[in-house]
C-alpha positions in Angstrom: 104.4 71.0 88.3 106.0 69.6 85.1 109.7 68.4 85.1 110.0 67.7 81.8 110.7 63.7 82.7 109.3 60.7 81.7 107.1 58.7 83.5 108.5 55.0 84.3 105.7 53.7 85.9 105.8 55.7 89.1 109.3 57.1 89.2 110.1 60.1 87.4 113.5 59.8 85.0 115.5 61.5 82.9 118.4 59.1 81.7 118.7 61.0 78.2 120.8 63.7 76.6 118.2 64.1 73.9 115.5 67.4 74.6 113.0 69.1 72.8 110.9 71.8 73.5 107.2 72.4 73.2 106.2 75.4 70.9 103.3 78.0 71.8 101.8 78.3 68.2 100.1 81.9 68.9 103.3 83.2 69.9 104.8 81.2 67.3 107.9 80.9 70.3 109.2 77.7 72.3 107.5 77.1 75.9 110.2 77.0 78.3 110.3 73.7 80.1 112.7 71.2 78.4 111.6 67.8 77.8 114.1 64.6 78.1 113.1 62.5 75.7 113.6 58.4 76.8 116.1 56.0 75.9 116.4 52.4 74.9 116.8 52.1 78.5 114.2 53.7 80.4 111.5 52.4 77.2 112.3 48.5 77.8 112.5 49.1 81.7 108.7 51.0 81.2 107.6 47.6 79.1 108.8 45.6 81.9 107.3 46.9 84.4 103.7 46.9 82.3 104.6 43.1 81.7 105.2 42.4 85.5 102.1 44.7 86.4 99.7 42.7 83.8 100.0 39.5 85.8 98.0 41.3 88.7 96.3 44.3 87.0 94.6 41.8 84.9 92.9 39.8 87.8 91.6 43.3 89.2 88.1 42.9 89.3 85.6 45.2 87.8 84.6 47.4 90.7 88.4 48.1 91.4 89.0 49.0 88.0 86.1 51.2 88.4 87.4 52.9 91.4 90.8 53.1 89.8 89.1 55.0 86.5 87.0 57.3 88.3 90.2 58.5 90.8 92.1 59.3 87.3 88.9 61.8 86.4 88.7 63.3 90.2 93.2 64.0 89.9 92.4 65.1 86.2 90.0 67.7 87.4 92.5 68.4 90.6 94.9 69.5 88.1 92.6 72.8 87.9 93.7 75.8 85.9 97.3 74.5 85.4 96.1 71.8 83.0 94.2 74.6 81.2 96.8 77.2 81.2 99.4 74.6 79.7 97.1 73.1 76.9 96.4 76.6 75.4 100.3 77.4 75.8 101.0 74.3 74.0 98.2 73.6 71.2 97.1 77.7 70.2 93.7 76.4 71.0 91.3 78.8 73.5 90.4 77.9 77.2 87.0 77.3 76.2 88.0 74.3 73.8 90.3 72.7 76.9 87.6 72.9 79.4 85.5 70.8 76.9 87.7 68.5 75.6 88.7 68.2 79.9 85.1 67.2 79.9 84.7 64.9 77.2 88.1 62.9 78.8 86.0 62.7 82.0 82.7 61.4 80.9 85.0 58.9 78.6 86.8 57.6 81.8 83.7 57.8 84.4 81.7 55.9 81.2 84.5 52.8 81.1 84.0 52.7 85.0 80.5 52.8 84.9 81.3 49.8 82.0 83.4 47.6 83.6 81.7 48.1 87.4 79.5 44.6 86.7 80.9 42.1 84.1 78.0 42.2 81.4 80.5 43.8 78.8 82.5 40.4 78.7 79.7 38.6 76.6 79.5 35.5 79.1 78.0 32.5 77.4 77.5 29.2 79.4 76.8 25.9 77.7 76.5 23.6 79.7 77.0 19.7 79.4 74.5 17.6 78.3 76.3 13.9 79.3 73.8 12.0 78.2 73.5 13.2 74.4 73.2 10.9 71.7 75.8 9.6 69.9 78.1 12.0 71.7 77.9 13.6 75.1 78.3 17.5 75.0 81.0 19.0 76.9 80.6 21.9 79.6 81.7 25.3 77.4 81.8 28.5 79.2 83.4 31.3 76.9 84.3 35.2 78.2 86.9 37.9 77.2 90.4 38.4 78.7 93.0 41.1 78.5 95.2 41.2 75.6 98.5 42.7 77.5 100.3 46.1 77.7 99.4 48.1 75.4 101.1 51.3 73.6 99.1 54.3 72.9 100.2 57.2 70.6 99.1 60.5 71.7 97.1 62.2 69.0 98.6 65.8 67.5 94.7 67.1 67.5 93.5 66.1 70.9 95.7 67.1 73.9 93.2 65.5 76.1 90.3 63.0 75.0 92.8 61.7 72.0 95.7 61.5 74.4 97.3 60.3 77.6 94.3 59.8 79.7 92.0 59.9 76.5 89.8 56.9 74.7 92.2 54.5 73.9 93.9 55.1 77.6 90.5 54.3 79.4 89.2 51.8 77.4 92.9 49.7 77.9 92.7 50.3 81.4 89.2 49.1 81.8 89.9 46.2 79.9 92.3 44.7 82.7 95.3 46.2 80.3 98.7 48.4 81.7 99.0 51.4 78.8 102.4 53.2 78.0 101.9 56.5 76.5 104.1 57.8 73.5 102.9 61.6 74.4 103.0 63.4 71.0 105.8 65.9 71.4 103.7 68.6 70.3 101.8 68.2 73.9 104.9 67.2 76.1 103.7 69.0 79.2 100.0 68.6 78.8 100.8 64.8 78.4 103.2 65.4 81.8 100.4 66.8 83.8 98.1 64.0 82.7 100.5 61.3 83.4 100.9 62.7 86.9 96.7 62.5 87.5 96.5 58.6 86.5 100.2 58.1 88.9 98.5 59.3 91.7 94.8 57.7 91.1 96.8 54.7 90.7 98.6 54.6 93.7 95.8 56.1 95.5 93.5 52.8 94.6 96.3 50.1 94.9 96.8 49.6 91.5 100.2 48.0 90.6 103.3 49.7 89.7 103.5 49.5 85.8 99.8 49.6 84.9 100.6 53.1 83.3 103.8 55.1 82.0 104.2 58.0 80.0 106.9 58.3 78.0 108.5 61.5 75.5 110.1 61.3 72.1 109.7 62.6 68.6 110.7 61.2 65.7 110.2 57.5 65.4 113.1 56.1 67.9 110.6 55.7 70.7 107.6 54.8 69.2 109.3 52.3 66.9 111.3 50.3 70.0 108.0 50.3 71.5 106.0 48.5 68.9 108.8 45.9 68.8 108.9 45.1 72.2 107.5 41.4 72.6 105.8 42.0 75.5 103.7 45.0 74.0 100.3 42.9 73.0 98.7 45.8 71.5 98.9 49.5 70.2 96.3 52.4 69.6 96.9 55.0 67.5 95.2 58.4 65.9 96.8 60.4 63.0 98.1 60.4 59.7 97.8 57.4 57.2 101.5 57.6 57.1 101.9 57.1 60.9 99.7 54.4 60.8 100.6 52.1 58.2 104.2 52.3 59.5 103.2 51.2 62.8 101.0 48.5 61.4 103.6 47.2 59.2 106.0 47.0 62.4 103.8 45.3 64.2 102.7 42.7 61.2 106.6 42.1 61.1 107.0 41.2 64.8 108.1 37.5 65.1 104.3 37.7 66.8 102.5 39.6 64.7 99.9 42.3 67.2 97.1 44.4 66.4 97.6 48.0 65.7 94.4 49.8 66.0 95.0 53.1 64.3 92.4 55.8 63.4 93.9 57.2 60.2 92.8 60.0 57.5 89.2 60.7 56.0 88.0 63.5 53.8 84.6 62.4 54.9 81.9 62.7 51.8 79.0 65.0 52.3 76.0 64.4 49.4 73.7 67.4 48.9 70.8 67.0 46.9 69.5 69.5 44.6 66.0 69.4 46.1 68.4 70.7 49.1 69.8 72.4 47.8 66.6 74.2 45.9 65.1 74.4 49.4 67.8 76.0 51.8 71.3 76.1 50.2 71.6 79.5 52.3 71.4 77.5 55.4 73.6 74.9 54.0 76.0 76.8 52.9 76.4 78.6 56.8 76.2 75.3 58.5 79.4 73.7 56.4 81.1 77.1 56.1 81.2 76.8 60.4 82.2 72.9 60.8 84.8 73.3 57.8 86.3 76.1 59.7 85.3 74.6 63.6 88.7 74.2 65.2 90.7 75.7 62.2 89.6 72.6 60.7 91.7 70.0 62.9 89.3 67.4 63.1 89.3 63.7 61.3 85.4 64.3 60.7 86.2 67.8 59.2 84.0 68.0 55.8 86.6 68.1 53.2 84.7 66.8 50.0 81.1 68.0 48.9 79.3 66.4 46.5 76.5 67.7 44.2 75.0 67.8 41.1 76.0 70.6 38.8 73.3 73.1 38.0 73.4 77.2 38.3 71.7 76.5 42.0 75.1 74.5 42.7 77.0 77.2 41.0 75.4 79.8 43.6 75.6 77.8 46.6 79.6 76.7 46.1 80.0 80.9 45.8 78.4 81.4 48.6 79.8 78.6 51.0 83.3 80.1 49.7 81.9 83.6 50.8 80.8 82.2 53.9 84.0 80.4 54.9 86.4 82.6 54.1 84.3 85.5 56.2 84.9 83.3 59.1 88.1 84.6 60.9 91.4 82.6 60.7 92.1 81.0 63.4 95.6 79.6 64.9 97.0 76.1 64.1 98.5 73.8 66.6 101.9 74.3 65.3 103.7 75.3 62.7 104.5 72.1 61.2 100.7 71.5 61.2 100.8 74.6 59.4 102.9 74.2 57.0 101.6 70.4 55.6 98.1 72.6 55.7 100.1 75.1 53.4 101.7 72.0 51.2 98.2 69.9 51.2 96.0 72.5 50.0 98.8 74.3 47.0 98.8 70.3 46.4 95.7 69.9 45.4 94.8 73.5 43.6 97.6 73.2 41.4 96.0 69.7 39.8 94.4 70.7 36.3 90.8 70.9 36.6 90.3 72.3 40.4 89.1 76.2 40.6 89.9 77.9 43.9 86.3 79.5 44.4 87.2 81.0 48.0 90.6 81.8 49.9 91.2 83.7 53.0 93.5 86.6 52.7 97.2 85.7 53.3 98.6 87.9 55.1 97.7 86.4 58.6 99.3 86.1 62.1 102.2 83.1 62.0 100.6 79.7 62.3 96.8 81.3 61.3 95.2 79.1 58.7 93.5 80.7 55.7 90.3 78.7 54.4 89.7 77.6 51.1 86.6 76.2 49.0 87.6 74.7 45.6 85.6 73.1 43.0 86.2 70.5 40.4 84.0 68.5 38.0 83.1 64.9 38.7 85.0 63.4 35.6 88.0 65.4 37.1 87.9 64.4 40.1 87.4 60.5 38.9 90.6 60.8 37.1 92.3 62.0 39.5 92.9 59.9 42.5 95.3 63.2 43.9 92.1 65.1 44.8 91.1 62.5 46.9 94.3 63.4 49.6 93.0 65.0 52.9 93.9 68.2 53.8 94.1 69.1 57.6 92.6 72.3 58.0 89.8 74.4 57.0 89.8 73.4 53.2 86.6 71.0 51.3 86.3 70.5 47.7 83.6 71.0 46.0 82.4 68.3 42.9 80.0 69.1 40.5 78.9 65.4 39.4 77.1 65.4 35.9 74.0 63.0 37.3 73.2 60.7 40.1 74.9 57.8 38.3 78.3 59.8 38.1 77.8 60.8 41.6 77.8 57.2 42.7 80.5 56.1 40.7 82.8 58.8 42.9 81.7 57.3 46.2 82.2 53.8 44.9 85.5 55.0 43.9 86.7 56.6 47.2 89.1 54.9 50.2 87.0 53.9 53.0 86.0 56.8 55.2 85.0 57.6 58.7 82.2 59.0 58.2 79.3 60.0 55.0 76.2 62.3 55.4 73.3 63.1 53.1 71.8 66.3 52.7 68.0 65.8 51.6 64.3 66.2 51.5 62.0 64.4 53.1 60.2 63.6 49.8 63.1 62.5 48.5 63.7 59.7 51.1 62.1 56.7 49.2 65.1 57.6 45.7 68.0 57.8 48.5 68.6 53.9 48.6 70.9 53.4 45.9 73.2 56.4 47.9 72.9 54.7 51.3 73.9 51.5 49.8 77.2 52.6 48.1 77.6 54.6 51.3 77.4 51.9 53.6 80.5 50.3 51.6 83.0 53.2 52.3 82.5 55.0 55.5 81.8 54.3 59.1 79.2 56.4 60.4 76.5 57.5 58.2 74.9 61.2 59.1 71.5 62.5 57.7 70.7 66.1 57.2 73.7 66.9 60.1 77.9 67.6 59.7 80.4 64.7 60.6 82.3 67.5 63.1 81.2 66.4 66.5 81.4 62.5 67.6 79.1 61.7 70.8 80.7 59.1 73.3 77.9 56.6 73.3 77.5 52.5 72.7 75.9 53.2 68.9 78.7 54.9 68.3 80.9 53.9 65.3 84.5 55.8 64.8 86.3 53.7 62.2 85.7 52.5 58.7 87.0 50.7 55.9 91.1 51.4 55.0 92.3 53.8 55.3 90.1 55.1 57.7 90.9 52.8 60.2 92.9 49.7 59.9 90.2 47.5 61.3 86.5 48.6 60.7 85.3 46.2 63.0 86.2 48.1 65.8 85.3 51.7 67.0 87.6 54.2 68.7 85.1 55.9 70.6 82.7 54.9 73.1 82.2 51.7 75.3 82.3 49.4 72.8 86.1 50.6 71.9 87.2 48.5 75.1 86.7 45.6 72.4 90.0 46.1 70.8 91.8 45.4 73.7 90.6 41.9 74.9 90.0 38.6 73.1 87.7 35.6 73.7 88.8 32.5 75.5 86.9 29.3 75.9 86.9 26.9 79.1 85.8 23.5 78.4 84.8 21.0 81.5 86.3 23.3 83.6 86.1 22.4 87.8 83.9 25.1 89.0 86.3 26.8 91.7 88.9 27.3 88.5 86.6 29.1 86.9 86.4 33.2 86.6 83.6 34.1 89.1 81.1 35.3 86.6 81.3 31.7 84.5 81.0 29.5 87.4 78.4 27.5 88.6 
């Protein structure tokens, strides 16, 4: 059931006057549960409690963290039809899409327990003392990684669930020996509620302490920013807009100690087809990137929004018919209206710039909140002149440059902000003249794809989900997959350590 209150480790309050109230974007009408958004108050008292929690949640060992992470997945899936029911109400998005994304948040949480169930993913190294070395004796070293502290996650607009409270950044904190509070993004109140409630009852169900996980509501930047200058917040994890991002980073570089802000930020996510491909099955290209622009109205980071080719009248045809493709695709509903409307500012942004043709638009007279797709298209020398172009556009939109030759083709991708991900469309006779493209490739984006769409990102080790600014603030790190548990620990060395002092897996 939701209340509309906050989450302050395990006691529900509501000390506010402030409310808001979700908005169903197919019935383009506010949901009727009122949300009480938290004050100063209730945020420190939250921080507090995640600071007193750390000083036992971070001596939890592996197999209890386990337990705990798996108990959040079993109360997640407890949560039944009513978790379904209010992620549709609240996001526009059909029940098929929140049984899936249900799933992914699962296998994410069962994947950190199965993770953190042994300590192998702590990197152990043991270096052992060699007393009699000449000239110098060598000390005993033994080094492993600790938890950073509580750490503040912002809920992500696009991803109710795997993006969100209980999603990637929640589990891999958790796993990590870290509490998490959650800034649920107020587009999601309740679905971020019903959550919250799931990982309050697997924790109190596994004996975790009070503290290791709040949920907290606001909009605007009143919560998120006293967050983020709390001193005892160590950490913070983030997926959205450039904007969001680098205002959080800059918060956190000002702290009187600095922290990391881990933020997942914008990408317009090159594609390179070649004209061999293009020769050889631009039909089937075309209907392949006509379904991931459009897949999910186009609400994804990966979404393909730049295409780049070599002009010819083959690149002519295919652009018309990816535009006829798209656009026969039918609209779909955006996650709100807002959404909607920096779709509608983004995309009249960029076909009003001088050089851009609008090959393909959906009709315009749609349902409230419906998106309609566009293809445009724009020369290569245009579109290097023009750093404007190179703004995403969040929704079912990709533009299309015609590059004059291979050499001006590079010269874009060396000329692009870093990127999430980059794929290559191409023959296999072809593969031996691709090097050059890899290469600049590998300098901007984070994932590299081959004949395949960025849409779609697989919760596995290889995985990489970051890239060079703005993509990510730190493309060292990934924010998907095991390996995103990384972000939230750092390495500490013991030297001539007694052996009973020692964590268990360094000693003797």
């Amino acid at each position: 059931m939701i209340t509309g209150k906050n989450y302050i480790g395990n006691k529900l309050s509501a000390q506010g006057d402030i409310q808001h109230k979700t908005i169903n974007p197919k019935l383009n009408k506010e949901n009727p549960t009122p949300f009480f958004e938290a004050t100063i108050k209730e945020i420190d008292e939250a921080v507090q409690l995640a600071s007193e929690a750390f000083k036992k949640y971070r001596k939890v060992s592996g197999a209890q963290r386990a337990n705990f992470l798996n108990a959040i997945a079993d109360e997640i899936l407890n949560l039944d039809q009513e978790l379904i029911d209010i992620y549709t109400m609240e996001t526009g998005l059909p029940e098929g899409r929140a049984i899936g994304e249900r799933g992914r948040t699962i296998f994410q949480l069962r994947s950190f327990a199965e993770l953190v169930s042994n300590e192998d993913w702590r990197e152990n190294t043991i270096d052992e003392a060699i007393p009699d070395r000449k000239p110098l004796p060598k000390n005993d070293l033994r080094k492993t990684l600790i938890p950073l502290g509580p750490v503040v996650v912002f809920g992500a607009s696009n991803f109710p669930l795997a993006y969100s409270t209980a999603g990637g950044d929640t589990a891999s904190a958790l796993a990590s020996g870290c509490p998490v509070i959650i800034k649920a993004h107020e587009m999601h109140s309740g679905t971020s509620e019903l959550v919250a409630s799931a990982i309050i009852k697997a924790a109190e169900k596994t004996g975790m302490p009070n503290g290791v996980f709040s949920n907290l509501i606001g909009r605007g930047k009143i919560v998120g920013t006293a967050l983020v200058n709390n001193p005892k917040v160590k950490a913070v994890g983030f997926t959205g807009s450039i904007a969001g991002g680098r205002a959080l980073f800059n918060l956190a570089s000002q702290r009187e100690e600095p922290i990391p802000v881990f933020a997942e930020m914008g990408s317009i996510n090159p594609v390179i087809i070649t004209p061999k491909a293009l020769n050889k099955r631009s039909e089937e290209i075309a209907s392949t990137y006509a379904n991931s622009i459009t897949l999910g109205t186009g609400q994804f980071c990966t979404n393909p929004g730049l295409i780049l080719t070599i002009d010819s009248d083959k690149t002519v045809n295919f652009i018309n018919d990816l535009a006829k493709k798209t656009i026969a695709i039918e609209p779909q509903c955006m996650l709100h209206p807002n959404i909607k409307s920096g779709f509608d500012k983004n995309s009249t942004n960029i076909t009003a710039l001088s050089g851009i043709e609008v090959i393909g638009k959906a009709q315009d007279e749609l349902k409230n909140n419906y998106a309609a797709s566009q293809i445009v298209s724009v020369s290569g020398a245009d579109f290097l002149a023009n750093p404007k172009m190179h703004q995403e556009v969040f929704g079912p939109f990709s533009l299309v440059v015609k590059s004059k030759n291979e050499d001006e083709l590079i010269k874009i991708i060396n000329n692009l902000e870093g990127q999430l991900t980059g794929t290559i469309i191409a023959e296999e006779e072809e593969y031996s003249e691709l090097e050059n493209l890899v290469d600049a490739l590998e300098n901007r984006v984070g994932r590299i794809i081959f004949n395949g769409v960025p849409t779609g990102v697989e919760v596995c080790p290889s995985m990489q989900h970051g890239g060079p600014y703005p993509a990510s603030t730190d493309s060292r790190f990934t924010a998907v997959g095991t390996n995103s548990i990384k972000r939230w620990v750092r390495p500490i060395s013991y030297q001539s350590f007694p052996n009973t002092l020692l964590p268990k897996a360094l000693q003797r």
